[in-house]
C-alpha positions in Angstrom: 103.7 109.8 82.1 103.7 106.0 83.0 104.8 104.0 80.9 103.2 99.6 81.2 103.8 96.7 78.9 100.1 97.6 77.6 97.2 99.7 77.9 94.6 99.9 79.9 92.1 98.8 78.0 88.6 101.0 78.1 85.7 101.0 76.0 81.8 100.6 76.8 80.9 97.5 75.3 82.6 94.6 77.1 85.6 93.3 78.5 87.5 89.9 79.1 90.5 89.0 81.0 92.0 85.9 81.5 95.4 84.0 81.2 95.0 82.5 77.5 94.8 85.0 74.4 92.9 82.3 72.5 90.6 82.3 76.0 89.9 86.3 75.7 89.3 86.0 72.2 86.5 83.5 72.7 85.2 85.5 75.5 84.7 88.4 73.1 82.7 86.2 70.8 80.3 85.6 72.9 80.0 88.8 73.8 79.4 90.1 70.0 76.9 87.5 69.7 74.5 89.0 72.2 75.5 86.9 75.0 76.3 87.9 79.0 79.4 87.9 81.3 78.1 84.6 82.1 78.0 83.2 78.8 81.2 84.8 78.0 82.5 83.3 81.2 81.6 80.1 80.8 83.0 79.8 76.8 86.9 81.1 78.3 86.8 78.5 81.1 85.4 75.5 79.0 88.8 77.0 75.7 91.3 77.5 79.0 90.6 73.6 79.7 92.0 72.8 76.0 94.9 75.4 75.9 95.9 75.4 79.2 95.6 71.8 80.0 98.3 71.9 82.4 96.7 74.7 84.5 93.4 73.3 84.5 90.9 70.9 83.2 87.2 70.0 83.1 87.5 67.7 86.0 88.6 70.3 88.1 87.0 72.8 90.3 85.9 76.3 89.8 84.9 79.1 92.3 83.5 82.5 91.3 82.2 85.2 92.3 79.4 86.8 89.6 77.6 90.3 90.0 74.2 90.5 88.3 73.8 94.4 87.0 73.0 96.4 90.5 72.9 93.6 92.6 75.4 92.5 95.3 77.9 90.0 94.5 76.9 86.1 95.1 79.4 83.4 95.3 79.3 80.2 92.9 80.7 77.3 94.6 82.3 74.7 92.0 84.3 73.1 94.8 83.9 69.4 94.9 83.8 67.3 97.9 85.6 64.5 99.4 83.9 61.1 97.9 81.9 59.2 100.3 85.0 56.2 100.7 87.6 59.0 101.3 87.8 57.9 105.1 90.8 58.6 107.4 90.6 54.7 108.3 90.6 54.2 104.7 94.1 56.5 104.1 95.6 55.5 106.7 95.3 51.7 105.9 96.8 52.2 103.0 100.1 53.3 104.5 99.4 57.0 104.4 100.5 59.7 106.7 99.4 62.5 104.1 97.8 62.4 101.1 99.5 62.3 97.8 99.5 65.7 95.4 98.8 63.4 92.5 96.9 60.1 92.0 93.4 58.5 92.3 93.4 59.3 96.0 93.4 62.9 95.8 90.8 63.2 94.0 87.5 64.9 94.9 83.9 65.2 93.2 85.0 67.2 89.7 82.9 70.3 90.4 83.8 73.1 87.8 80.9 71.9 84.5 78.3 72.1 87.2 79.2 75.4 88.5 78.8 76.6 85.2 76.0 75.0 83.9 74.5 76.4 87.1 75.9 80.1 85.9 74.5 79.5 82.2 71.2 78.4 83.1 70.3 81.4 85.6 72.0 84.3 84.0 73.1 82.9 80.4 71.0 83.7 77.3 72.8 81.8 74.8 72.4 78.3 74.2 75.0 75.8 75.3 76.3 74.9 71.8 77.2 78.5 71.2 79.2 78.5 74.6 81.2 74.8 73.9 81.5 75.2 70.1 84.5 77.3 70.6 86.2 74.7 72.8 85.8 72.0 71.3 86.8 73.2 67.7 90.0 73.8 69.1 90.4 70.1 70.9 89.1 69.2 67.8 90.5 71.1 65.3 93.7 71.9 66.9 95.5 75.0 68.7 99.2 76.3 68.9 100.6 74.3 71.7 102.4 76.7 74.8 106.3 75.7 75.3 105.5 75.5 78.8 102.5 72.5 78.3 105.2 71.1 76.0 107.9 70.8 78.5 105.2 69.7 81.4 104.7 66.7 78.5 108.2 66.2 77.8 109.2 66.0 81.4 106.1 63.5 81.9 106.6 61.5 79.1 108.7 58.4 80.3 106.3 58.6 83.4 103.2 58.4 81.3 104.7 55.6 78.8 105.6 53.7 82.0 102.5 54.6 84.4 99.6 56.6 83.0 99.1 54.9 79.3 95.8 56.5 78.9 97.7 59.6 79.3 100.1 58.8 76.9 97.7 58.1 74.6 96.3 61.8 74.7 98.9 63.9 75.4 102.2 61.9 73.3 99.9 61.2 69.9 102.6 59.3 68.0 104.8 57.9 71.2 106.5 61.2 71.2 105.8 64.4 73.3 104.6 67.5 71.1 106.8 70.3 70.4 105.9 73.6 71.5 103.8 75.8 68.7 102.8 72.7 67.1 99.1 72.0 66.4 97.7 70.2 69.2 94.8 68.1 69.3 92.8 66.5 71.9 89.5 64.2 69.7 88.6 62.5 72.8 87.4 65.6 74.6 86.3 67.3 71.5 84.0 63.7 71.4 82.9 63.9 75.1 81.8 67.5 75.1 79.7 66.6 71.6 78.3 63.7 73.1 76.8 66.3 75.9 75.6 68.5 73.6 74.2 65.8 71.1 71.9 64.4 74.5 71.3 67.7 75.7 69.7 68.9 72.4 67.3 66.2 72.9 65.5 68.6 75.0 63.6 71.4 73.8 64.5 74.9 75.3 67.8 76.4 76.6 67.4 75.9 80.0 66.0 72.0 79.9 68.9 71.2 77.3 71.6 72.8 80.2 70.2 70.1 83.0 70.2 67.3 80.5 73.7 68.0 79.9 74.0 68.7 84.0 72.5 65.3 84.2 74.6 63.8 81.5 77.9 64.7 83.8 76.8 63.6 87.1 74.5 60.8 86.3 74.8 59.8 82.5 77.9 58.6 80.6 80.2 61.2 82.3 79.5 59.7 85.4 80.2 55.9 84.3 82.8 56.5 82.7 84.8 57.7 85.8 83.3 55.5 88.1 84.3 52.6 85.6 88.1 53.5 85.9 88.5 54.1 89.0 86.8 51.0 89.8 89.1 48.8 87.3 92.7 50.7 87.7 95.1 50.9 90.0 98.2 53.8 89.6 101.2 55.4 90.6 100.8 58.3 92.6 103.3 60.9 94.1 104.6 58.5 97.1 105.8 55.8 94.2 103.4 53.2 95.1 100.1 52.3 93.2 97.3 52.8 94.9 93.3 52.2 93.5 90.7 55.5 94.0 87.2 55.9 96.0 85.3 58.5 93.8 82.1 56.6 92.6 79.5 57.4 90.0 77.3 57.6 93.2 79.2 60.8 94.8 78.8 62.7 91.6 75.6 62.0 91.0 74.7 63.3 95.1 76.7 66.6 94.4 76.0 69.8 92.6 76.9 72.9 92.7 75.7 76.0 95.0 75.1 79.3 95.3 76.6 81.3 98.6 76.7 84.8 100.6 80.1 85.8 100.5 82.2 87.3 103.1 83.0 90.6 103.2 84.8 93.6 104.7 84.7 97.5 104.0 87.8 99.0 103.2 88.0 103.1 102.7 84.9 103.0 100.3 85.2 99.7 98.9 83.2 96.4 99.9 85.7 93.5 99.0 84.1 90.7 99.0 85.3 87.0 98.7 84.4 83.3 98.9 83.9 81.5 102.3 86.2 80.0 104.5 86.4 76.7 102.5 88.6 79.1 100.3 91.5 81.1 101.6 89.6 84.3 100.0 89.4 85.4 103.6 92.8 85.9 104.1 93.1 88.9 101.7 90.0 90.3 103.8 91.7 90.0 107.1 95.1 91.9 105.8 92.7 94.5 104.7 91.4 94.7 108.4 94.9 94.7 109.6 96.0 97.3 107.5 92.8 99.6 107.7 94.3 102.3 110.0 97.9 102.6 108.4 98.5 105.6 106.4 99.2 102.7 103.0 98.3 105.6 100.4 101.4 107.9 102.1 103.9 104.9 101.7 106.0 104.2 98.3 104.1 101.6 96.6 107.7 99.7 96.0 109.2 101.1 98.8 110.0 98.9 101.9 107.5 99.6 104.6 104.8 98.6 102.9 106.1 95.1 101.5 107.7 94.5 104.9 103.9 95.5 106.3 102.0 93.9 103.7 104.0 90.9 104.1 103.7 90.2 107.8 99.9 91.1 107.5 99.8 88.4 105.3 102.3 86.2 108.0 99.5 86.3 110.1 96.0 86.1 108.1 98.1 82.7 106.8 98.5 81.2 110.1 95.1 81.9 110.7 93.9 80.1 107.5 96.3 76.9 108.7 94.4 77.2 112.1 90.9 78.0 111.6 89.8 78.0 108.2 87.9 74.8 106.3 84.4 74.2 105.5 81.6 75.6 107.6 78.7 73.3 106.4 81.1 71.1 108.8 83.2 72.6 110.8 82.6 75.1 113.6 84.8 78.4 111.9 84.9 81.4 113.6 84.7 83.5 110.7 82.8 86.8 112.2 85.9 86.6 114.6 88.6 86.2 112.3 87.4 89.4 110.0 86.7 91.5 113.4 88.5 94.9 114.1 89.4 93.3 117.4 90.8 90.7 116.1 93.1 92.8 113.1 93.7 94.9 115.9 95.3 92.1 118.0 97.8 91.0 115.2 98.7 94.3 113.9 99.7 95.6 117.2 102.3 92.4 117.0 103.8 93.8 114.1 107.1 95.1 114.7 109.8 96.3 112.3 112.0 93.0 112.2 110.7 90.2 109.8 109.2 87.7 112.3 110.5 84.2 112.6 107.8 81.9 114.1 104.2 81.8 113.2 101.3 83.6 115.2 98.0 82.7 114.3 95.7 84.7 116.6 94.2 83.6 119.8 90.1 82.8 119.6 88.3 81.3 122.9 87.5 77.8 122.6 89.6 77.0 119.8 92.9 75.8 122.0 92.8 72.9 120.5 93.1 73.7 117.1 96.3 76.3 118.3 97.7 73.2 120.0 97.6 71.4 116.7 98.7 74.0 114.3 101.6 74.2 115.9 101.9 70.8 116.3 102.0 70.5 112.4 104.4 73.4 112.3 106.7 71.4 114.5 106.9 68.5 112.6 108.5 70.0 109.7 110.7 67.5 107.4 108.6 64.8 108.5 105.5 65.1 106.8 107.2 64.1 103.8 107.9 60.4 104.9 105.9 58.7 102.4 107.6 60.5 99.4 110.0 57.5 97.9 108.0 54.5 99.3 108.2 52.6 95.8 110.1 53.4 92.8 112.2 56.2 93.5 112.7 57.6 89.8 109.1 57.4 89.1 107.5 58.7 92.5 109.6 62.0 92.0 107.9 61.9 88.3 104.5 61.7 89.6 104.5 64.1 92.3 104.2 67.3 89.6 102.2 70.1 90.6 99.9 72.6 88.8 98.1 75.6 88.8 95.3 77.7 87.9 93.9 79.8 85.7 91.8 83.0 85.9 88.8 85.0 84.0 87.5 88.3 84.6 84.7 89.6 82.5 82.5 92.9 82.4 79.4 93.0 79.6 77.7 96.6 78.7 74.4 95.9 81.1 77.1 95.5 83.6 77.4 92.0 85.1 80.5 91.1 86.3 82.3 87.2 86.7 85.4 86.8 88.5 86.2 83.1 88.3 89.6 80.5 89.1 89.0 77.3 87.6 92.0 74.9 88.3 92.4 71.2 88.6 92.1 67.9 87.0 96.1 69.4 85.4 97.6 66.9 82.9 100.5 66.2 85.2 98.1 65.4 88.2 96.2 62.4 87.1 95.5 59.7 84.4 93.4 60.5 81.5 90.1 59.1 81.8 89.4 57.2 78.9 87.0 58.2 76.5 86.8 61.9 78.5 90.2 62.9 77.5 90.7 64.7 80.3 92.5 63.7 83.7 90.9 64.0 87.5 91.8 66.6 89.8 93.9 66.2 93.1 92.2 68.7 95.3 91.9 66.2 98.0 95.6 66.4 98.8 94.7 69.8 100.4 93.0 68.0 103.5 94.9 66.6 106.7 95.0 63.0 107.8 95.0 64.6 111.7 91.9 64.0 113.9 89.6 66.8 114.2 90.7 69.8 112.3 88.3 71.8 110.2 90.3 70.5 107.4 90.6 67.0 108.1 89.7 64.7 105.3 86.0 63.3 105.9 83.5 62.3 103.4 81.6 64.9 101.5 83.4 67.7 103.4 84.8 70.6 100.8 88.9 70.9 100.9 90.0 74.1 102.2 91.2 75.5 98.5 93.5 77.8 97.4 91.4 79.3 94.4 90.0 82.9 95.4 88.4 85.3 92.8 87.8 89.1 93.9 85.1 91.5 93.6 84.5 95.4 95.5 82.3 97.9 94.8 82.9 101.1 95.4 80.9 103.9 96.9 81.4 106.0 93.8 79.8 103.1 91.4 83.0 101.5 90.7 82.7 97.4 90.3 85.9 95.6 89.9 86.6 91.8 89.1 90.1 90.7 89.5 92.2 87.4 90.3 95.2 85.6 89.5 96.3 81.9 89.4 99.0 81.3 91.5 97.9 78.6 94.4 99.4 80.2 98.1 100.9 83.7 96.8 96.7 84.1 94.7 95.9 86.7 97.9 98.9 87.6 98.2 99.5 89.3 94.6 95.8 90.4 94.5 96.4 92.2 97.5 99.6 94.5 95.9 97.5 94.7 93.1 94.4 96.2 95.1 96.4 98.3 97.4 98.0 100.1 94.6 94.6 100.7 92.6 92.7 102.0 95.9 95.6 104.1 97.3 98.4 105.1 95.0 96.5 106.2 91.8 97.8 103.3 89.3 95.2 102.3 86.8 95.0 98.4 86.3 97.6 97.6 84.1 100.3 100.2 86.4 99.0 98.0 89.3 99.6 94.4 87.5 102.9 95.9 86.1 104.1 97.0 89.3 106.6 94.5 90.6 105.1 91.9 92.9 106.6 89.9 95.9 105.3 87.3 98.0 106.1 84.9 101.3 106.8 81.1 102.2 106.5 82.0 105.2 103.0 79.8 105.7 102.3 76.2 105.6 101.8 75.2 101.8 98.4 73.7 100.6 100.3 71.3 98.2 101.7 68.1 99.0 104.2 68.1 100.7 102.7 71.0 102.5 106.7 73.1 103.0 107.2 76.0 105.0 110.0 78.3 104.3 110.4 80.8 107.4 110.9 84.6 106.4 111.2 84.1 102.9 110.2 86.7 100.7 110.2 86.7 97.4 110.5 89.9 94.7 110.8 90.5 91.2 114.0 92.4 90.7 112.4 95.9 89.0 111.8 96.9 93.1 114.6 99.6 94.0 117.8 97.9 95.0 117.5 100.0 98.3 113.9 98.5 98.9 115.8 95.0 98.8 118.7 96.2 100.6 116.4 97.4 103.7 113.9 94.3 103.9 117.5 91.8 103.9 118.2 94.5 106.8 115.1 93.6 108.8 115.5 89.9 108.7 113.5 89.5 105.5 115.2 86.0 103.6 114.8 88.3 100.1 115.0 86.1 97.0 115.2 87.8 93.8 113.0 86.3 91.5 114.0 86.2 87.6 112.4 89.2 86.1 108.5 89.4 85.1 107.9 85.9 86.3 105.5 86.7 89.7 102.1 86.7 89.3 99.2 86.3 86.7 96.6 89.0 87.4 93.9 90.4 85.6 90.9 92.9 86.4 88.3 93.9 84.1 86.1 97.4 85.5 82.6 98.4 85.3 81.7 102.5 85.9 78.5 104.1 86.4 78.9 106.2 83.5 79.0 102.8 81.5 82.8 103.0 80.8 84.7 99.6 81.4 88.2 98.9 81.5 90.0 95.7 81.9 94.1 94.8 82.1 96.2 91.6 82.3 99.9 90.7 83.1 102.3 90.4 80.7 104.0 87.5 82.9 104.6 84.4 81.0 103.2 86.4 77.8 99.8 84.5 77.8 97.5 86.6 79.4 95.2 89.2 77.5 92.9 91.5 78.2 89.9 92.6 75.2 87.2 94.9 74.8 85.8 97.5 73.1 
């Protein structure tokens, strides 16, 4: 018998997953009152923007990937684009070489309320009040505050008393940061989110009073409100210098979000499918590819030929994504290439046993140039951090905090499925907004200020992101949603996790228990955009031998401190109507519920 941290939940009337307990909870709710996977959805994301405010934030950005009962998976894209002033003349005029990871520059069009208004009003059956009334009782009413949005606070705080005074104002009530497991309140966005209900009711009808609230954020007082402060201030951002933003009131009221055909391969009776190639989603596909002919289920699941293959799979479907991928609506991207059995072929026939130093992306006709420049970025190494200190040194190093994500999974009895990673508009990232309560995100910093790369910042172009939900459907009726924060190492940990459910007979929580390991061996997303060659790190419950052989074969093994890798969750939908759902005890905030 195996022994995890928790059950595998199973039950036949529901499931939710995500990263907050309080999140789950709420999920449930909606579930018990009749509502969807999409309503249920939609109420965890809206409570993870109040409890986990330094993971995410409804300014930010949301991809997902939702299943309606028997139908194949569609892809909701809540990526925001670049705002119609972000021009490279305009970045580099104001002394940049890269752009910040936090400040008004980085900011793109704040995509994740439309992406689920767009989910509620097709799928939902609830009305919106019932989905926000959880969410904003708690920014109202208050919630346990995590030690670690504490500590983000506490390290912040002489940053936002100095720089970010709306900020301040919000997250230090009182001049002082909140201690952890106090009750935490946010009024200003327990105020904005009633004002958008209180204007949506004005229509009659679920569906009319979701786009009067749709209209409310891109056009109404959402809108105003943001393009009023980015007009009037001017703030510190990671480089140390204070810099004014270009988002306008007129790019959110041009944008909305879409619906998409995702990409997908088959892989020994599953059909994985994942977001385009404005997401690195694809990356997990192409390792799948690469991998599809290696006997995986006869390998250890923590033994060392499968990390050291897994990992330089992964070497290569990276250098790929730093080469090729970005947003097709305007950029030529090879993607039928990319997720070819030719092309696998080609890079797992370059696999050897030794870890390998350099980075290969593969070789596609008519894309030299793009080669040519990858490695050109590759090359220049230290120096793309130039700008970092330009200004006041003890504050730049204060503003340049990253974040991260969080992630929902959810299975109702009819069986529709969401997989979803909002992230973004993170307390540390960006000023409040006045009267919003809630900061912008910084997505933008994920675009180059190069010439002509698929990823090079231009106006209403989508940044190549990070976030990457999972579904695959099995040949036997399976249908599973699963996901993980965790910016680079998302397809990295989702792709242990799936390997071990499709080969080596874990259920879900054995598969999120098992320990987890990932590389640096790829150029980062996030300013300033590191690359750390053959690293690899592991949780230390792998076999010391496992270690011991990867160090042998040139692997830079760093042990990391126990149960800290990776966030997953799944949640599992049968024929026979039996669901089951898991979620990692890492960082003891996750939880999975069901019945």
């Amino acid at each position: 018998m195996t022994f995890t941290t928790r059950p595998e939940l199973s039950g036949t009337f529901g499931m939710v997953a995500s990263t907050h307990w309080l999140a789950s909870a709420v999920g449930m709710k909606l579930l018990e009152a009749g509502g969807s996977a999409f309503d249920a959805a939609a109420a965890v994301g809206f409570t993870l923007n109040v409890v986990e405010p330094h993971l995410n934030g409804p300014l930010g950005d949301m991809p997902a990937l939702i299943r309606v009962a028997g139908e194949r998976p569609t892809v909701l894209c809540g990526q925001g684009v670049a705002p119609g002033g972000a021009s490279l003349e305009h970045y580099r005029d104001e002394g940049l070489d890269m752009i910040p990871g936090s400040g008004l520059l980085a900011t793109v069009v704040p995509g994740a309320f439309d992406a689920w208004m767009l989910m509620l009003r097709d799928h939902g059956r609830l009305p919106l009040r019932d989905v926000l009334e959880p969410a904003i009782h708690y920014a109202r009413h208050g919630h346990p505050l995590l030690p670690r949005v504490s500590a983000t606070i506490a390290d912040q705080a002489e940053f936002f008393a100095a720089e970010w005074p709306t900020s301040a104002a919000v997250w230090m009530p009182g001049g002082e940061p909140p201690q952890a497991g106090a009750l935490f309140k946010n009024p200003d966005l327990a105020d904005f989110w009633t004002r958008l209900l209180v204007e949506a009711e004005g229509e009659i009808g679920r569906v009319a009073q979701i786009e009067a609230a749709r209209r409310a954020f891109a056009s109404g007082f959402v809108a105003d409100a943001i393009d009023t402060f980015i007009t009037d201030t001017c703030v510190m951002d990671g480089t140390g210098a204070r810099r004014k933003g270009v988002l306008s009131g007129q790019d959110m009221a041009t944008w909305q979000a879409t619906y998409e055909t995702p990409v997908s391969v088959s892989y020994h009776g599953w059909d994985v499918f994942k977001c385009g190639a404005w997401s690195q989603g694809p990356v997990l596909l192409q390792c799948l590819q690469m991998l599809r002919n290696d006997p995986v289920a006869d390998m250890d699941p923590l033994g060392p030929d499968l990390v050291h293959l897994t990992t330089e799979a992964l070497k290569r479907a990276f250098a790929d994504r730093d080469t090729y991928y970005g947003d097709p609506v305007h950029s030529d991207v090879p993607i039928g290439v990319l997720l070819s059995e030719s092309h696998a072929d080609a890079h797992r026939k370059d696999i050897a046993h030794k870890a390998t130093t350099d980075n290969r992306p593969g070789v596609i006709s008519g894309f030299e140039a793009q080669i040519k420049s990858y490695h050109a970025r590759i090359a220049r190494g230290a120096t793309l951090t130039a700008g970092v200190g330009g200004g006041e040194p003890t504050m730049a190093h204060l503003a340049n905090r990253k974040g991260d994500t969080v992630h929902i999974d959810v299975v109702d009895r009819w069986g529709n499925m969401v997989s979803a990673t909002p992230s973004g508009g993170w307390l540390q990232s960006n000023p409040v907004v006045p009267v919003l309560g809630a900061p912008l995100n910084t997505r933008a910093q994920m675009f180059w200020l190069d010439d002509d790369l698929p990823t090079t910042l231009a106006p209403g172009r989508r940044p190549r992101t990070t976030l990457s939900p999972s579904l695959a459907l099995h040949e036997d009726g399976r249908a599973l949603a699963f996901g993980t924060p965790g910016g680079d190492q998302q397809d990295q940990w989702q792709l242990a996790f799936f390997l071990r459910y499709a080969h080596h007979g874990m259920n879900l929580q054995e598969a999120i228990d098992a320990p987890l390991f990932h590389t640096g061996h790829l150029q980062g997303s996030f300013y300033p955009r590191d690359l750390r060659p053959r690293h690899l790190m592991v949780e230390p419950h792998f076999p010391s031998a496992t270690l011991d052989d990867l160090r042998a074969r040139g692997h830079n093994v760093e042990v990391a401190e126990p149960w800290t890798v990776g966030r997953l969750s799944a949640a599992l939908h049968q024929r026979n109507g039996i669901m089951k759902a898991a979620a990692t005890p890492r960082l003891m905030q996750a939880y999975a519920i069901g019945r």
